[in-house]
ZAMARGU-4260 file (C-alpha; in steps of 0.2 Angstrom, whole numbers, plus 5000, padded with zeros to 4 digits):
<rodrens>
0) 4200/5313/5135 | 4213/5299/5130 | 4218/5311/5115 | 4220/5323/5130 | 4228/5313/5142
5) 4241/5305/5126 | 4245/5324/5121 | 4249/5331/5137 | 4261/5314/5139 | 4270/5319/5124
10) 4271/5338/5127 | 4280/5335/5146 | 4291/5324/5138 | 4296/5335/5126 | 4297/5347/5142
15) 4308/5338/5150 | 4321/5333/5137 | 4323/5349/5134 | 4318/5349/5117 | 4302/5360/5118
20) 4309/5371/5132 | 4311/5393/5129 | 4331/5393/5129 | 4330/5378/5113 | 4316/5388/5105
25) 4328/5404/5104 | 4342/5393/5100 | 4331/5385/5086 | 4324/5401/5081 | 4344/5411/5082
30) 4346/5419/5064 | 4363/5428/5060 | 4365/5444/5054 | 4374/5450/5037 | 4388/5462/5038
35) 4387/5476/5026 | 4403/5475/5013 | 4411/5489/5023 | 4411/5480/5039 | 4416/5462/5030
40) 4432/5473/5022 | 4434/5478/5042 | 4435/5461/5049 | 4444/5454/5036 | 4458/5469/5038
45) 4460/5462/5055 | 4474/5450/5053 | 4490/5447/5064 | 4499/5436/5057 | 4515/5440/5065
50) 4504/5435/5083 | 4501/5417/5073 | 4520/5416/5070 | 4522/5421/5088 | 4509/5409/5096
55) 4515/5393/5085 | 4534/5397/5092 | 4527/5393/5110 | 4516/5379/5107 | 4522/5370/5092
60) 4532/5356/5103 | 4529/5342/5109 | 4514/5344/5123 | 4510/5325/5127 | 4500/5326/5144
65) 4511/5325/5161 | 4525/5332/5153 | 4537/5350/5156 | 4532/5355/5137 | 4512/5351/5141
70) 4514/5359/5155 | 4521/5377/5146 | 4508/5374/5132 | 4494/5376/5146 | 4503/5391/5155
75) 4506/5400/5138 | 4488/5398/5132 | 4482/5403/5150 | 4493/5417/5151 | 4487/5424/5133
80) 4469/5424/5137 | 4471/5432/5153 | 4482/5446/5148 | 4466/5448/5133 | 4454/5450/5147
85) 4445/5433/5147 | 4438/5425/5164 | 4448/5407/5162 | 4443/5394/5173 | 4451/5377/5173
90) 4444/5360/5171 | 4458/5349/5183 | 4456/5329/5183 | 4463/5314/5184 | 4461/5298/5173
95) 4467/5283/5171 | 4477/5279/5155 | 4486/5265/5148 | 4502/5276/5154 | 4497/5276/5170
100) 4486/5291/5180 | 4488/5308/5172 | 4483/5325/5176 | 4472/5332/5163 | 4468/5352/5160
105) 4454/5358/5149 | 4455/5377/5147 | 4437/5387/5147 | 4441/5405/5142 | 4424/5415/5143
110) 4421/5433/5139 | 4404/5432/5152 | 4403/5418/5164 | 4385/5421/5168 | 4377/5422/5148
115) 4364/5412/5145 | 4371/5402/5128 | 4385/5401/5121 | 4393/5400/5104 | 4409/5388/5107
120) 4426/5387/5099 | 4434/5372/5102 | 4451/5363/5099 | 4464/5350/5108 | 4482/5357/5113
125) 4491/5339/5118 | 4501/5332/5106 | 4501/5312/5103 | 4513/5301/5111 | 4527/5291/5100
130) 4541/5283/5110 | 4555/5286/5096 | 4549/5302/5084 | 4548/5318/5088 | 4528/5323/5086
135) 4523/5343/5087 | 4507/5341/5077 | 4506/5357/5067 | 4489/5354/5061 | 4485/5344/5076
140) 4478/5353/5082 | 4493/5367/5087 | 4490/5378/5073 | 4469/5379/5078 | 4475/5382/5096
145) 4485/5399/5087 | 4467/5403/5076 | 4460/5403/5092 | 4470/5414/5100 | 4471/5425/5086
150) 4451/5427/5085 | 4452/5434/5105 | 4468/5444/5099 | 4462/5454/5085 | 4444/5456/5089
155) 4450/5460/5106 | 4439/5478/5103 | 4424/5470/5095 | 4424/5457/5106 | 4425/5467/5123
160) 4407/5473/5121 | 4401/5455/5124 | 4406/5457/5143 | 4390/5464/5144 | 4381/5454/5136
165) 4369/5441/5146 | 4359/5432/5132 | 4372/5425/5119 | 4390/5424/5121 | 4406/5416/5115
170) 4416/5402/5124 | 4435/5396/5118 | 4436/5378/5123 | 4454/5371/5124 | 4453/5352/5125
175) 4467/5343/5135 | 4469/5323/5130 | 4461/5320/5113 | 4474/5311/5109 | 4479/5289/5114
180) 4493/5286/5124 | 4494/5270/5112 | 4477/5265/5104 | 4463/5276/5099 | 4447/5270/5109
185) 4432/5273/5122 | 4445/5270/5134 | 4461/5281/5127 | 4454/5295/5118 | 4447/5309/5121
190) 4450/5312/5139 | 4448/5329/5142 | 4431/5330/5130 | 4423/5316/5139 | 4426/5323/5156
195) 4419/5341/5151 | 4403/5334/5143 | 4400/5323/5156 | 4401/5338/5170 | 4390/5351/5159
200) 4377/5337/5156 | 4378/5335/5178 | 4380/5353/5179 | 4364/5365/5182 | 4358/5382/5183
205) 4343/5393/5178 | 4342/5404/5164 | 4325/5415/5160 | 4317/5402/5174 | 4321/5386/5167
210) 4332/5376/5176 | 4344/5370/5161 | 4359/5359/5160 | 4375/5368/5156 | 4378/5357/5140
215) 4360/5365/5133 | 4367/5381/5136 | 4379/5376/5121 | 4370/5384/5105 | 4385/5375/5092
220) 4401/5367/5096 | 4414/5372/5084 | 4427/5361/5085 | 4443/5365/5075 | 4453/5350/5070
225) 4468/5347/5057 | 4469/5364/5049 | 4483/5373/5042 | 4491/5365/5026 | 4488/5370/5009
230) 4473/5357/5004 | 4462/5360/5019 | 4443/5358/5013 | 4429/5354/5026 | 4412/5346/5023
235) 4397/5347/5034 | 4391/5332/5044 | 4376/5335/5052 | 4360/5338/5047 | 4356/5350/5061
240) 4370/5363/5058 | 4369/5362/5037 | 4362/5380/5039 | 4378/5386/5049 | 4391/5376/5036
245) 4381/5385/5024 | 4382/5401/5033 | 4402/5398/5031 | 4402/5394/5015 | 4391/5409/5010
250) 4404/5419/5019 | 4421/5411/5009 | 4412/5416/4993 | 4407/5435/5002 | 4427/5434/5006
255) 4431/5430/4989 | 4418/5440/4979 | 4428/5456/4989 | 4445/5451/4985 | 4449/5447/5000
260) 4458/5430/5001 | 4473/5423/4995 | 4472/5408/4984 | 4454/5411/4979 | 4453/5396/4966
265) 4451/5384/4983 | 4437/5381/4992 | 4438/5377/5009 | 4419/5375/5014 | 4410/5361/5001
270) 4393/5362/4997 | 4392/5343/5001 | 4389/5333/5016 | 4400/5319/5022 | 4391/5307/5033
275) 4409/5295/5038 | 4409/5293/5057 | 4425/5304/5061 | 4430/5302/5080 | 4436/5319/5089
280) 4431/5327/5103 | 4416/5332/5099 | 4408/5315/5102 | 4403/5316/5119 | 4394/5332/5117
285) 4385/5327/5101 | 4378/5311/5112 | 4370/5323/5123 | 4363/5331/5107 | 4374/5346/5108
290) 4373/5354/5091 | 4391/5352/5082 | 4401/5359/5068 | 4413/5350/5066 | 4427/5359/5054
295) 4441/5345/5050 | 4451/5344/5035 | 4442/5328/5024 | 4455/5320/5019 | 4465/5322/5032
300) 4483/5330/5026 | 4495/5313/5023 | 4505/5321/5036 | 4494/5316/5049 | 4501/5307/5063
305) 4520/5308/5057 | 4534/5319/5061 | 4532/5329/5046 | 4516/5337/5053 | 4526/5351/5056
310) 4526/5369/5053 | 4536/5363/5037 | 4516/5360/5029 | 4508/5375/5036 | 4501/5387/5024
315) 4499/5408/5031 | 4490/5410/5019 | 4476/5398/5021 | 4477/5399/5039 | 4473/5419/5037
320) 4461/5415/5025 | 4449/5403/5036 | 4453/5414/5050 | 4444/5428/5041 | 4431/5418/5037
325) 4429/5414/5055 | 4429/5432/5062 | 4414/5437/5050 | 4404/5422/5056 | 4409/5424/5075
330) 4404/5444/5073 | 4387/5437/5062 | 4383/5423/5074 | 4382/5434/5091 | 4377/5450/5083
335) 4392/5461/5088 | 4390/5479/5085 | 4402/5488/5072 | 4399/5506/5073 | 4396/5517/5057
340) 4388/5507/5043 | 4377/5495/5058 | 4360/5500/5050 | 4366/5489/5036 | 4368/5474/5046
345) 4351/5468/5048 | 4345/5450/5050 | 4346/5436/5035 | 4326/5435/5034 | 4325/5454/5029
350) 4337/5455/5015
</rodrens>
């Protein structure tokens, strides 16, 4: 009876944390599928750089919050992902900072509002604060917010389909407020992030019966951080997403294998982890055990956090290249149906 009584302890603990409930059971459990070659040569051919180019000429200025430029940065990336169909909904605070109150705007761009998990995107659009330079930060983070943006743009057509889609769904996070006012801490940092997590940890609904926090909704947390110059190269962090970094690394060799990026000698995704505490927006979420990947450049480019993070060190062709290698895993993770060769694309476990 004790061994009963002990077990049944341990099993509605497990309950109640979440950790044994249906919704992380299918999360656990999720397995990508494998594009055929046809379909990879497809989603790779969807590229627009000329949209980059056109996205970076609207928000790569200086956007620190509570100013006029921040505040065309947050109309621009609105604007786009409503005139692409997304539902947008706002995330509007206030927050004391060492400036002073400000106004903070976290932009959530969904494709269906009522899904039961999400796949996230994820990236900041403020810009950091310096009283006598001119800062646009090119790879921080302006030319992620333009990857983004490009993803919905493109696969505008592939993506459509997912408005219908109640079980697993994509979500484009646009954090406001990474960035210190003047010293990088628990205090000025991550404003916008810590707000958002804080909110879907409150925040609660039911999904298949289960009454769920919005934050366990999340399946990963892709958060897309200093990317854009010639010598970007991620490695993964955490133990529980090694199988998705894999999954991206498996796809820059697929890419490569096909011919079908530029520079082919580089690899972006290692095959090693890096367990160095790295501070971003992701933090709050991982606290609350929200899976992360977290893809920023290690080392960080030398222009980092200086004027010349500009669009001066931004590299097309390794933009496009991890752009691709985004599409295939976005259309892998969430199972989007290409028409013609889709008898070929069948889960990992069967090939």
């Amino acid at each position: 009876m004790l061994s009963f009584l002990v077990k049944s302890v341990i099993l509605a603990s497990v309950f109640v944390n979440g950790r044994g409930s249906q919704l992380k059971t299918l999360q656990r459990n999720h397995q990508a599928i494998q594009l055929s070659n046809a379909n990879t040569r497809f989603i790779a051919s969807l590229s627009n750089i000329t949209y980059t180019n056109e996205v970076l000429d609207n928000i790569l200025i200086p956007r620190v919050v509570g100013t006029s430029n921040h505040e065309k940065v947050f109309d621009y990336i609105k604007k786009e992902l409503q005139m692409l169909d997304w539902s947008i909904e706002v995330d509007e605070f206030e927050s004391a900072t060492p400036h002073g109150t400000k106004t903070f705007k976290n932009i959530i761009a969904t494709l269906n509002p009522e899904a039961e998990r999400y796949l996230v995107l994820a990236c900041h659009y403020d810009s950091k604060y310096f009283e006598n330079e001119v800062f646009v930060g090119a790879t921080d983070s302006a030319v992620p917010c333009a990857m983004m943006l490009n993803l919905a743009k493109v696969m505008k057509s592939q993506l459509h389909q997912l408005k219908q889609k109640h079980n697993l769904n994509l979500k484009l996070i646009f954090f406001d407020g990474e960035e210190a006012f003047v010293q990088w801490g628990p205090k000025d940092s991550i404003y916008g992030a810590k707000h958002l997590a804080d909110r879907y940890h409150r925040s609660r609904g039911t999904v298949s019966g289960e009454t769920v926090s919005e934050l366990e909704r999340i399946d990963v947390l892709v958060l897309l951080d200093l990317i854009g110059h010639r010598g970007t190269r991620f490695y993964n962090s955490f133990d529980e997403t090694q199988h998705w970094f894999s999954k991206l690394a498996d796809t820059e060799d697929k890419l490569g294998q096909l011919l079908l990026l530029r520079n082919r000698n580089h690899k972006y995704f290692v095959r090693r982890s890096y367990y160095g505490y790295i501070e971003d927006d992701h933090i709050p979420f991982l606290q609350r055990d929200v899976p992360v990947l977290h893809l920023i450049s290690n080392p960080f480019p030398r222009e980092w956090h200086t004027p010349a993070d500009n669009r001066d060190i931004v590299d097309m062709h390794t933009v496009e290249n991890i752009n691709k290698i985004l599409r295939v895993f976005v259309v892998e993770y969430l199972h989007i149906y290409l028409p013609n060769t889709i008898e070929d694309n069948v889960p990992e476990k069967e090939l």
